[in-house]
C-alpha positions in Angstrom: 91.5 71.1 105.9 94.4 69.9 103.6 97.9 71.0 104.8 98.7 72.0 101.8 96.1 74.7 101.7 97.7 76.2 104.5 101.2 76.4 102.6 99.3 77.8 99.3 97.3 80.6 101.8 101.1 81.6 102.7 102.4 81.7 99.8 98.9 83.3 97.9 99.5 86.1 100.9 103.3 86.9 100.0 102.1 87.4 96.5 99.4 90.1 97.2 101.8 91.9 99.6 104.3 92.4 97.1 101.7 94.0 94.9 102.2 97.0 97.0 105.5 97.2 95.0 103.7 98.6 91.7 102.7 101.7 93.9 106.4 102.6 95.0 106.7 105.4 92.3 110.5 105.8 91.0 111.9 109.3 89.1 112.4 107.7 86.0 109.4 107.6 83.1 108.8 104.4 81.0 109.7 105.1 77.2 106.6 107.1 75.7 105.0 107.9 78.9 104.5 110.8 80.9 103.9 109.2 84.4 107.0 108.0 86.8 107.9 104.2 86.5 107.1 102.1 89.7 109.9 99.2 91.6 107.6 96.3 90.3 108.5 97.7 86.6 111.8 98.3 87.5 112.2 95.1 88.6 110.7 92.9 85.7 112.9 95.0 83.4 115.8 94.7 85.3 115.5 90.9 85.8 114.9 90.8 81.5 117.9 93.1 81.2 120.1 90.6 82.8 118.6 87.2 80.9 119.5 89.4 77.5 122.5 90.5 78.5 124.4 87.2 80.4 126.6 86.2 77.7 128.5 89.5 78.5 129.2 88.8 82.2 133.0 88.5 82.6 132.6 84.7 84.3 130.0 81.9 84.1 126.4 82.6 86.1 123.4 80.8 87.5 121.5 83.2 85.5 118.2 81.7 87.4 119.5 83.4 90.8 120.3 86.6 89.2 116.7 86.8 88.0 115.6 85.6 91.7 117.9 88.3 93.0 116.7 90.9 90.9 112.7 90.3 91.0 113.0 90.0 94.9 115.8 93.3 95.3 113.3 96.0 95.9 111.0 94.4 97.6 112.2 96.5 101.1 110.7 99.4 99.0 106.8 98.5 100.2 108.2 99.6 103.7 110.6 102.0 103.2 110.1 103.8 99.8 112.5 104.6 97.2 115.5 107.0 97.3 117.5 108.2 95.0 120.8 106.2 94.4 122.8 109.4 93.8 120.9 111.0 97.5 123.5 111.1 100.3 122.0 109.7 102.7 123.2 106.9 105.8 123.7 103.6 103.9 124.1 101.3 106.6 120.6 102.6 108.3 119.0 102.6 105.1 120.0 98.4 104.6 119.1 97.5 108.0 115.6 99.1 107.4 115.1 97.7 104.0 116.3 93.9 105.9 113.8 94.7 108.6 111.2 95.1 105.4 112.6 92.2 103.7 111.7 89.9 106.7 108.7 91.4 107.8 107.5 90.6 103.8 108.9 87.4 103.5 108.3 86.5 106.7 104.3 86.0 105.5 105.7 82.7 103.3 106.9 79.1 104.9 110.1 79.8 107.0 111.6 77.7 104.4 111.1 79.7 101.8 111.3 82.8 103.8 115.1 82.1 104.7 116.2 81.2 101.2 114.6 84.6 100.1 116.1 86.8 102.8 119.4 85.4 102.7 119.3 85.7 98.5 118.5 89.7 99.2 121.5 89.5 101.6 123.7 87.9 99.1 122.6 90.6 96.4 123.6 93.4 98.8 127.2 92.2 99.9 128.0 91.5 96.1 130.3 89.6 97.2 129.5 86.6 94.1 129.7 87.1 90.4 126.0 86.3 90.2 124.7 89.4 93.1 127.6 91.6 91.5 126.1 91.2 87.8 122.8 91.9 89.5 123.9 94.7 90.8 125.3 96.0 87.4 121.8 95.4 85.7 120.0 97.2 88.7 122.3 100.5 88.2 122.6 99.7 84.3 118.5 100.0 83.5 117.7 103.6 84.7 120.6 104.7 82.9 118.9 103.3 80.4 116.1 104.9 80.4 117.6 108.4 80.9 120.1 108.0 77.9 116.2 107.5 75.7 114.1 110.4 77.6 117.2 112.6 77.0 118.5 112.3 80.9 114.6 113.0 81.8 115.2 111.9 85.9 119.1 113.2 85.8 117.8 117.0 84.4 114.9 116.6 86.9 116.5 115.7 90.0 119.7 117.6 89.4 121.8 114.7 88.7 125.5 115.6 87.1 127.7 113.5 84.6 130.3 112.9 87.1 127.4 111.5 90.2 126.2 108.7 87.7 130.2 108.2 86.7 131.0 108.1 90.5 127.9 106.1 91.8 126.4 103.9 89.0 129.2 103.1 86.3 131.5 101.7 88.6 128.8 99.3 89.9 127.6 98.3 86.3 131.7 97.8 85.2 131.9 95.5 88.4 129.4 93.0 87.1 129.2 93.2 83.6 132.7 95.3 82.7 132.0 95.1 78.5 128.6 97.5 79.5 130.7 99.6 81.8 132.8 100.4 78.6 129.8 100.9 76.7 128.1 103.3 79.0 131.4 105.5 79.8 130.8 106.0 75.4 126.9 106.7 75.7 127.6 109.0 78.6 130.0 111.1 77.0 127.1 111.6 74.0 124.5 112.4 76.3 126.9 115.2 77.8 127.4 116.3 74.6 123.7 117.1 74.0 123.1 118.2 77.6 121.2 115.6 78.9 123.3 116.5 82.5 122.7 118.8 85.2 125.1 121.4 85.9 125.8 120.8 89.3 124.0 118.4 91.5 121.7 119.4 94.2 121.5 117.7 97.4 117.9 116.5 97.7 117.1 114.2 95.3 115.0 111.0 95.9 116.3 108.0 93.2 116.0 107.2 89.3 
């Protein structure tokens, strides 16, 4: 058998493993739908997001590994699930599980390969460079999005309040892209305006 085929099997496996990701369902609907949005959706979009939107980021990026961050960020989801970025829950448990996902899917590609991706979903969690922090901003940045055009459809749903998206997702989108931050704190006092917030939070909700 050729060598290579062996590679190409690895790689043809990764690729039918992550199609597991279109059945994570999310709390937030696509524009003119009635059904919930799934992570692989949420990830192209995201990954678009941030090629339209680079010019804005406050410093020069390698726009290619932001889109590589973002297409491969949720990937943990096909093991763990999705849960709701405003749910209090124990962060630190909740990372090593979605690592222990990450490698576990990875893991089916050449080490090679395998490493680069793991340690490009660690680098997107520690936001520690401009290009995982912008990332990060488009990640939080989207659902907000999507709420702001269903007239806060996941926030009214889940019991989300103006002040948990101020406290949990703007500061994360005004870290990587700060000219959106600015935008959104605008847009977000409109959407309180025509109620698109719950009243008061509850504490069980499961992610936008």
């Amino acid at each position: 058998m050729n060598p290579s085929f062996a590679v190409l099997q690895k790689q043809i496996d990764f690729i039918l493993e992550v199609d597991k990701l279109k059945s994570v369902l999310r709390k937030t609907k696509p524009l003119g739908l009635e059904r919930y949005e799934n992570s692989a959706e949420h990830s192209w979009q995201a990954a678009l997001l941030a090629l339209s939107m680079a010019q804005h980021a406050p410093v020069p990026l390698d726009i290619d590994k932001v889109i590589r961050m973002l297409l491969i960020h949720d990937l943990g989801e096909i093991d763990t699930g999705d849960v709701i970025v405003y749910a209090e829950t124990d962060s630190a448990a909740r990372e090593a599980e979605e690592l222990a996902a990450i490698r576990r899917i990875c893991g089916l590609l050449p080490p090679e390969q395998a490493d680069g991706l793991v340690a490009l979903w660690q680098e997107f969690e520690a936001r520690q460079s401009a290009e995982a922090r912008f990332a990060r901003a488009m990640d939080r940045l989207m659902p907000i999005l999507l709420n702001l055009s269903r007239q806060g459809q996941s926030w009214r749903e889940n019991g989300i309040s103006k002040q948990q998206v101020l406290a949990m997702a703007v500061s994360k989108v005004s870290d990587g892209c700060p000219l959106a931050g600015q935008w959104l704190l605008h847009a977000l006092d409109a959407a309180e305006q025509q109620g698109f917030f719950a009243a008061a939070a509850t504490a069980d909700q499961q992610k936008p």
